[in-house]
C-alpha positions in Angstrom: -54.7 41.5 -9.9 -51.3 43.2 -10.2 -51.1 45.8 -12.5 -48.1 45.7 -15.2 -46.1 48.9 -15.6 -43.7 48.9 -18.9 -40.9 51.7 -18.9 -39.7 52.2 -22.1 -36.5 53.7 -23.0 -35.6 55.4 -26.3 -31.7 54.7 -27.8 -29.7 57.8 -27.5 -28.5 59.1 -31.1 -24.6 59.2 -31.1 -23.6 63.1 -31.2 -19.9 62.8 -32.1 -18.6 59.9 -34.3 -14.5 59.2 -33.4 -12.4 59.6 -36.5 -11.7 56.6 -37.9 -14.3 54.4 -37.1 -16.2 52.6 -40.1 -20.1 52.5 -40.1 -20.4 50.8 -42.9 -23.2 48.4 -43.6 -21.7 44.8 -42.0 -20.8 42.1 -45.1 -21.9 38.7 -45.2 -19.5 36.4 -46.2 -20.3 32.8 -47.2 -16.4 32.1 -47.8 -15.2 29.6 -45.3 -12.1 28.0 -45.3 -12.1 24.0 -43.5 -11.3 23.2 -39.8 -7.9 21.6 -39.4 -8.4 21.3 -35.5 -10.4 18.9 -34.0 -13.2 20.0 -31.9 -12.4 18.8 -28.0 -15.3 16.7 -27.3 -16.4 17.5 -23.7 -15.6 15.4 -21.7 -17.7 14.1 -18.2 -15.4 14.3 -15.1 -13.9 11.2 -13.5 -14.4 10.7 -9.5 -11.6 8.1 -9.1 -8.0 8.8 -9.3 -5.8 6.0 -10.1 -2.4 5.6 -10.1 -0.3 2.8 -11.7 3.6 2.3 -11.3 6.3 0.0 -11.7 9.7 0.2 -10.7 12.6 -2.2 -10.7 15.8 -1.4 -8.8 19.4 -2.9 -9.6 22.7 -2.7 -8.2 26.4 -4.7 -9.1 29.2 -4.8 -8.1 32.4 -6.9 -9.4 35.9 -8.0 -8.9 39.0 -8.5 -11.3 42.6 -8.8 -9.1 41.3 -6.8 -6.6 43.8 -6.6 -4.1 41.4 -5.5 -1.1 39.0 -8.8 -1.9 35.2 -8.8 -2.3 33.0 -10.8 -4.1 30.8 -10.0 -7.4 27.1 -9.5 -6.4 23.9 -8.6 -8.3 20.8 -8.0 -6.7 17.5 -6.8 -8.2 14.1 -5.4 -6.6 10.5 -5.4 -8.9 7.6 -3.2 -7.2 4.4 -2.6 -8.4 1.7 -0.5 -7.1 -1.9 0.0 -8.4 -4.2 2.6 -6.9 -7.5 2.8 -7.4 -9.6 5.9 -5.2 -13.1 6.9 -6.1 -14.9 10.2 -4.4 -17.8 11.8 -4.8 -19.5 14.4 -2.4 -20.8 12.0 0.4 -18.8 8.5 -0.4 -15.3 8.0 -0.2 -13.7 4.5 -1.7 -9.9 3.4 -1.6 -8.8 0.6 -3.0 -4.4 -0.3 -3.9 -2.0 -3.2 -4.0 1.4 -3.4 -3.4 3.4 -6.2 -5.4 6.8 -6.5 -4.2 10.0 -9.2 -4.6 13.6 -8.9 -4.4 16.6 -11.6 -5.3 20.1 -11.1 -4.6 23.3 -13.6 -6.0 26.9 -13.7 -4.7 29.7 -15.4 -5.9 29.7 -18.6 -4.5 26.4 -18.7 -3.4 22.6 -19.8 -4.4 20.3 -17.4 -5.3 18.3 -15.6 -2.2 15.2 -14.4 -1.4 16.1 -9.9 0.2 12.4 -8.9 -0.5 8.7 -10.9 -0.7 5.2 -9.3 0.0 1.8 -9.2 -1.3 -0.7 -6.2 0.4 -3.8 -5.1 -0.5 -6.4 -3.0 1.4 -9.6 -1.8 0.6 -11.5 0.8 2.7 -15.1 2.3 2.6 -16.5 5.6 4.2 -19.2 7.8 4.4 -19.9 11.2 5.9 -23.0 12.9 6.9 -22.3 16.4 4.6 -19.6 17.6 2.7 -18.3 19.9 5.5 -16.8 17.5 7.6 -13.9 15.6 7.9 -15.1 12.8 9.3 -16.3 9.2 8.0 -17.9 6.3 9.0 -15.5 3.6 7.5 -15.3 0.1 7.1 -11.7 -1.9 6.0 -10.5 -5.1 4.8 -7.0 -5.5 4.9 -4.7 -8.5 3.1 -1.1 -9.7 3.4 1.3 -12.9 2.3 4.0 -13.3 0.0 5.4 -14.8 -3.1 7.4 -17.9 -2.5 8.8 -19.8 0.7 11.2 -18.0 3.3 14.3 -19.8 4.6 16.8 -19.5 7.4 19.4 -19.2 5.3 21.7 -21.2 4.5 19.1 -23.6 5.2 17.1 -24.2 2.0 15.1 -27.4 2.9 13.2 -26.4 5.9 11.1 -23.2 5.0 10.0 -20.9 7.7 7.3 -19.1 5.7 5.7 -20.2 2.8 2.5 -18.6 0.3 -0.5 -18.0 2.5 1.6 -19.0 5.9 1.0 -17.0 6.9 -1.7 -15.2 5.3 -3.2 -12.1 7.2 -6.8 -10.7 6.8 -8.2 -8.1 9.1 -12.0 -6.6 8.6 -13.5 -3.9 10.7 -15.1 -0.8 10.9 -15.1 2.2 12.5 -14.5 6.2 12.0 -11.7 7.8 10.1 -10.3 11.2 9.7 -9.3 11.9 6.3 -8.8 16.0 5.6 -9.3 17.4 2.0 -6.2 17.5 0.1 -4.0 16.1 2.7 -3.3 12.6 1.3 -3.8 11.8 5.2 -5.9 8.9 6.3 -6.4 7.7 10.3 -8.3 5.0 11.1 -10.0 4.1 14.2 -12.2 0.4 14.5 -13.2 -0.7 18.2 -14.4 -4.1 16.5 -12.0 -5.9 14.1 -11.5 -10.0 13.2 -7.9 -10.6 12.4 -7.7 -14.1 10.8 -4.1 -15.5 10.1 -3.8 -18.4 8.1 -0.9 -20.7 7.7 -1.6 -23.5 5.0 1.6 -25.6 5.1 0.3 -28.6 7.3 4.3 -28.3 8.6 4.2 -25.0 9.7 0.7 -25.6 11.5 1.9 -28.6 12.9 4.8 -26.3 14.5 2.1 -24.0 15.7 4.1 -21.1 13.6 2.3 -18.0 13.6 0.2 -18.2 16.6 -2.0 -21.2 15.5 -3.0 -24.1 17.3 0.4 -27.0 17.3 -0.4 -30.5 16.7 -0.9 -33.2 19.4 2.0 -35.6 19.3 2.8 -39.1 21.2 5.6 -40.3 23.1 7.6 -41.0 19.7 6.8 -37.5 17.7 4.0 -38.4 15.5 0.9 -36.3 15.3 -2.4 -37.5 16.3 -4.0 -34.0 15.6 -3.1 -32.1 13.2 -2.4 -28.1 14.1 -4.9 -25.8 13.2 -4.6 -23.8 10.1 -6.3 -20.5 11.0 -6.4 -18.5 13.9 -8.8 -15.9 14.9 -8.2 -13.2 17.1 -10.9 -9.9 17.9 -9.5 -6.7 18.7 -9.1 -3.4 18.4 -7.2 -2.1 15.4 -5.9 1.6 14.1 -4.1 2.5 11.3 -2.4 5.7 9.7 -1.3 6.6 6.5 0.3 9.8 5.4 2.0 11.0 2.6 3.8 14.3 1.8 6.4 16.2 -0.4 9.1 16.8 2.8 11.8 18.6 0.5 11.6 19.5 -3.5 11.7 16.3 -5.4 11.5 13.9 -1.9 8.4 12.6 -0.5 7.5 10.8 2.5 5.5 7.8 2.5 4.4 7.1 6.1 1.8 3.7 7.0 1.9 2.6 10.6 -0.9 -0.4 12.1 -1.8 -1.2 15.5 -3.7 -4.3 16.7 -4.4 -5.6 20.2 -6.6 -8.5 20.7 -9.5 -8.1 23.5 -9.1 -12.0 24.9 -6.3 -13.7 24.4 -3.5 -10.7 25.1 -5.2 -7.4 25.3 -2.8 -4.5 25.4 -0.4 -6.3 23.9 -0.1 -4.3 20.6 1.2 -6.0 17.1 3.3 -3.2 15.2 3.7 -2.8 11.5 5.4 0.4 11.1 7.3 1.2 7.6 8.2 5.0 6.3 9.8 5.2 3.2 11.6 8.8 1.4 11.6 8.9 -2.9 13.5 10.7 -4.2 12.6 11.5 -7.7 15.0 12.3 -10.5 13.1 12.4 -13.6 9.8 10.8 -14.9 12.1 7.6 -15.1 14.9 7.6 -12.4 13.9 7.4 -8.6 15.8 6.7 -5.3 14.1 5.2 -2.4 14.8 5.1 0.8 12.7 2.9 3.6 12.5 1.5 6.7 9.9 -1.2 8.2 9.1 -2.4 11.8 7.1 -5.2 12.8 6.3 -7.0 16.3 3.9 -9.8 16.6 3.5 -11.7 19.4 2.5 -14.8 17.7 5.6 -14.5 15.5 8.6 -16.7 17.5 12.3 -17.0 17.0 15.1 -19.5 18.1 12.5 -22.3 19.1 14.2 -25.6 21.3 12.7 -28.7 19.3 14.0 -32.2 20.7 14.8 -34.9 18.7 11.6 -36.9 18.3 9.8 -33.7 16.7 8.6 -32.2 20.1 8.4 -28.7 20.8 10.4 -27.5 24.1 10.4 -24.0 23.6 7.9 -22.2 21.0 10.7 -19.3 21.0 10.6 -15.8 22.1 8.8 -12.6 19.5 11.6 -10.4 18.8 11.4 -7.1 16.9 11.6 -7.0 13.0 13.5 -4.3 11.2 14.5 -4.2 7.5 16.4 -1.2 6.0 16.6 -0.5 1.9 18.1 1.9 0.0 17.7 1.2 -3.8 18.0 3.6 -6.9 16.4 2.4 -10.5 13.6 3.1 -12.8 9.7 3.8 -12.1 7.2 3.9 -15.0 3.8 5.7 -14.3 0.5 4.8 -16.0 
């Protein structure tokens, strides 16, 4: 049995009393005026952050006697982009979609398509503790566009159309995603790209990689072309994103693929980095750049008069350049 010892300490009486100071008896009051304030309800914290914008860039220009020539233009660019992140201790989960389409009109011209893509990408990990930096992840990734994709000025022969192509990749692997650094790298040994072309035309062609119809002597098709291709590879992506100068940010996303065995080592390339530059809440520049090489992706085919293919083409490198200034909305 432990035995219980109790100190007790006594209240030292006060010697000298401060002028000044009241000891009065204390006064209870049951006067109480009404609260005009509301209390602030506690409130339980969020794990996902989620962002929302829309933007919608414009430019004009126009001509009245001008001696040095020109013609009026309008062109106009919508963007949308909805984030949706979630984190909590172990679990990581990011999830956006990027919404983008362009027109521009000339004088004496039809209406054309400058911009056209849908993306959306969704990507799970999981780490071991809270120390590291490190995650088991796992990806799906999606891409198309909007409307159909001419050769201009041809408009009755698309070259691209909704879903063809149509891009999916799934994989998993590791990723390396640092606290606070709005940095993301992502590594996957084992990843199914499946592309998809849906007009029976284009697969016919064989556009995108996919396996071209069979065709006689006179140009018909026996067999139709396939309408999905799929490849197995090796995929790694990187996404980055970081205030450069005050008010300008850089938005960096770069993906790698190689197949393992149809073409291994030969790498596709989607590369785009883009610099805002913000104004206000409601005024924002952008700047942006995009690369792309893909193998399966062919230009300036030889096609002989009954239909036949000669020459599938030869893959070129894609680069688009914009530079656009108009309003963004955040929600």
């Amino acid at each position: 049995m432990v035995d219980t010892i109790v100190i007790r300490a006594f209240q030292e009486k006060i010697k000298y009393i401060p002028r000044g100071v009241n000891l009065t008896n204390p006064v209870i009051s049951f006067k109480t005026r009404p609260r005009t304030r509301r209390f602030n309800r506690f409130k339980i914290p969020s794990f996902w952050d989620v962002e929302n914008n829309l933007g919608l860039n414009l430019s004009e220009v126009a001509f009245v006697n001008w001696n040095a020539g020109g013609d009026n233009a309008f062109s106009a660019l919508a963007n949308a982009k909805f984030v949706r992140n979630y984190k909590f201790r172990y679990v990581q989960w990011n999830n956006d979609l990027v919404l983008r389409y362009g027109v521009n009109v000339q004088e004496g011209q039809k209406l054309r398509k400058t911009e056209d893509a849908i993306r959306f990408s969704s990507s799970f990990g999981y780490r071991r503790d809270t120390l590291t930096s490190w995650y088991y992840s796992a990806k799906v990734k999606f891409n198309t566009q909007f409307s159909n994709g001419y050769k201009y000025p041809d408009r009755t022969t698309p070259i691209s159309r909704f879903m063809s192509p149509g891009y999916l990749f799934l994989g998993g692997g590791i990723s390396y995603i640092p606290e606070g650094k709005n940095f993301n790298l992502y590594m996957s040994p084992l990843t199914q790209k499946a592309t998809f072309v849906l007009d029976q035309n284009l697969a016919d062609d064989g556009a995108f990689g996919v396996q071209k119809a069979v065709r006689d002597s006179t140009g018909a098709v026996i067999r139709e072309g396939e309408n999905k291709f799929i490849e197995l590879g090796i995929s790694v992506t990187n996404e980055w994103k970081t205030p450069v100068w005050e008010n300008v940010t850089m938005d960096h996303r770069l993906s790698l693929y190689t197949d393992y065995l149809r073409s291994f080592g030969n790498v596709d390339i989607d590369w785009e980095l883009n610099f805002v530059f913000t104004v206000n809440s409601f005024l924002k520049a952008n700047f942006g750049t995009q690369i792309i090489y893909d193998d399966d992706i062919r230009f300036n085919p030889v096609i002989a008069d009954d239909g036949s293919v000669i020459s599938p083409g030869v893959p070129r490198i894609q680069f688009r350049q914009l530079l656009a200034i108009g309003f963004s909305y955040d929600f």
